[in-house]
C-alpha angles and dihedrals in degrees: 000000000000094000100050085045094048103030115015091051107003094051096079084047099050113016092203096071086067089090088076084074081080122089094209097060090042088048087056101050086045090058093053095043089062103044088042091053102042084048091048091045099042105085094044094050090050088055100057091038082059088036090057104040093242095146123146126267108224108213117243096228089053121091115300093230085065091065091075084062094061114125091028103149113253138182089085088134082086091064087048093048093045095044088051101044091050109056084040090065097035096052102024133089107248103200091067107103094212095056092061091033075059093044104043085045095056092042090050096048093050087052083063093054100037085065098044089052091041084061105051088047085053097040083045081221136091091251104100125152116357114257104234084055084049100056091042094068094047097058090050088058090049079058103052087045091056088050091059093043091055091050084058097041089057082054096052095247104111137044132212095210129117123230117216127205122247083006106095087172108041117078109158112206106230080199108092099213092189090069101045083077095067125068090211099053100030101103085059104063088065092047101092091047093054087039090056094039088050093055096046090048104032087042100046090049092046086048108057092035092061080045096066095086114107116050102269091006099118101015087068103043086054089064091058101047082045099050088044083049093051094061091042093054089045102043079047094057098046115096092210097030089049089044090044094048096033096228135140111292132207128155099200097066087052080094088061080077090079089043091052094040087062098042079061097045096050090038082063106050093046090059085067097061091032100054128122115306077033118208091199144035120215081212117187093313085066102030103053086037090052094043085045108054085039086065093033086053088047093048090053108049086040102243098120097137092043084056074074094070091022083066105019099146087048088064105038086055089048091048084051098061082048093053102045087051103043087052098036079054097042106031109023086244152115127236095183130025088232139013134248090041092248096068086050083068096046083051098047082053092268111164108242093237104047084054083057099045093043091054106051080046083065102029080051091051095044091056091056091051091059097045086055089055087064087071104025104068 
């Protein structure tokens, strides 16, 4: 809305405002419009959270130390969604089909969440919506999700390839062309893709949501795997950084900039309500959204496999909780004292916030990792 005022019909009338034809400026206005809003917000939406009895339900079998944190206010995740939605439509280009495919996607995902947490506040317990049911919707998403990338791929603005790390040259198509020609098998050329799309989106929403476990835990790392996001989205839509790096580029989801500025920027504001001791809790509405517009980001500038190292303490907690039930199912035993991870270093008599703080110090080395593998290749 901003940038068609100031630049699109104010422009001609004022040349300075020219400089809001940059992404970098927007991106930057987008970032402090968020953390200036969820900061602003903050202490209202707490309020009515207390106001309304929506505190959060702490599970028997969990550590001991997390029952004093019964009754915290949750459902922060809305002032997440809403700090994050505004200053994208304020700074972004709205024209721009990638920027609404981020933000529907955000907003669907955290509707998702806002049931399952409107559940547990009715049931007055931590059981929402079945997970099955859970896991259901958010395949359909996926789905949904596929459908638009294929209308961009039959306009030529979108690629099925994969790129893979430290391989400039190999990028493999998920999508199997010798079977498009016949009827019968047709559907199957497009299953790995949806396989594999399944698996980015459904896995990065699950992961950051078994994440949020430890006041700031997830919250922080977000900023990271958001600020990391943010240069990749930039570098991919910029015609002599893309050619330098050799990396997929795409001009149109230069504008994602803006939608990832201000994932950092809410994210932001929300860490200082979520710190430890935190006063809120982002709860399923703002952990599935944020999972989910972290994959969504990754589909669409074409680094999926790179979101493995971006949030890389998001997927080795979510491998964690694989890997405790597979051998709890198959063995009778335990791997880890306690899953997610996190909760195996409370157990082992961890302090909460030296779990927090280790953590960011490897999600934030991880990221870097994953910025380096954009040159060495």
């Amino acid at each position: 809305m901003l940038y068609y005022l100031l630049f699109e019909k104010l422009y001609s009338v004022w040349s300075p405002l020219r400089v809001f034809r940059y992404v970098t400026i927007r991106t930057a206005f987008a970032s402090l419009t968020a953390l200036f809003l969820c900061v602003v917000l903050g202490p209202w939406l707490i309020g009515k959270l207390r106001e309304f009895q929506i505190g959060q339900y702490i599970r028997e079998e969990g550590p001991k130390g997390h029952r004093k944190k019964a009754g915290t206010p949750t459902m922060g995740g809305i002032l997440i969604i809403v700090s994050i939605v505004i200053p994208t439509l304020l700074w972004a280009d709205l024209s721009n089909v990638n920027v609404w495919i981020a933000m529907l996607s955000l907003i669907a995902f955290g509707a998702i969440g806002f049931v399952d947490d409107l559940m547990k506040v009715r049931r007055k317990s931590n059981l929402g919506l079945a997970g099955r049911w859970k896991f259901a919707w958010q395949v359909v998403l996926a789905a949904l999700f596929m459908v638009c990338l294929f209308v961009m791929r039959a306009r030529g603005s979108y690629s099925t390839e994969i790129n893979v790390p430290f391989f400039k040259q190999f990028k493999p198509d998920l999508i199997i062309n010798s079977l498009q020609d016949n009827p019968w098998t047709y559907p199957l050329a497009f299953l790995p893709f949806f396989l594999f799309l399944v698996l980015v989106l459904v896995g990065s929403t699950n992961a950051v949501n078994l994440t949020d476990g430890l006041d700031g835990l997830a919250i922080g790392l977000m900023i990271i795997s958001a600020g990391a996001l943010t240069v990749l989205t930039y570098t991919g839509g910029h015609a002599e950084l893309a050619s330098y790096l050799q990396i997929a580029r795409n001009p149109r989801t230069s504008e994602l900039t803006i939608f990832c500025g201000s994932v950092t920027g809410a994210s932001l504001g929300f860490l200082w309500y979520n710190a430890h001791p935190a006063e809120v809790f982002m709860g399923d509405v703002g952990s599935l959204s944020l999972g989910a517009s972290m994959g969504v980001i990754a589909v669409l500038i074409k680094q999926e496999v790179l979101l493995l190292f971006i949030g890389g303490v998001f997927a080795v907690e979510a491998m964690s909780v694989i890997l405790q039930v597979a051998s709890f199912k198959l063995r009778g035993k335990r791997i880890f004292k306690m899953a997610p991870l996190h909760h195996h270093f409370e157990a082992l008599g961890w302090q909460e916030s030296k779990i927090i703080a280790r953590f960011w110090i490897a999600g934030l080395v991880m990221a870097l990792f994953a910025l380096t593998t954009l040159k060495l290749r």
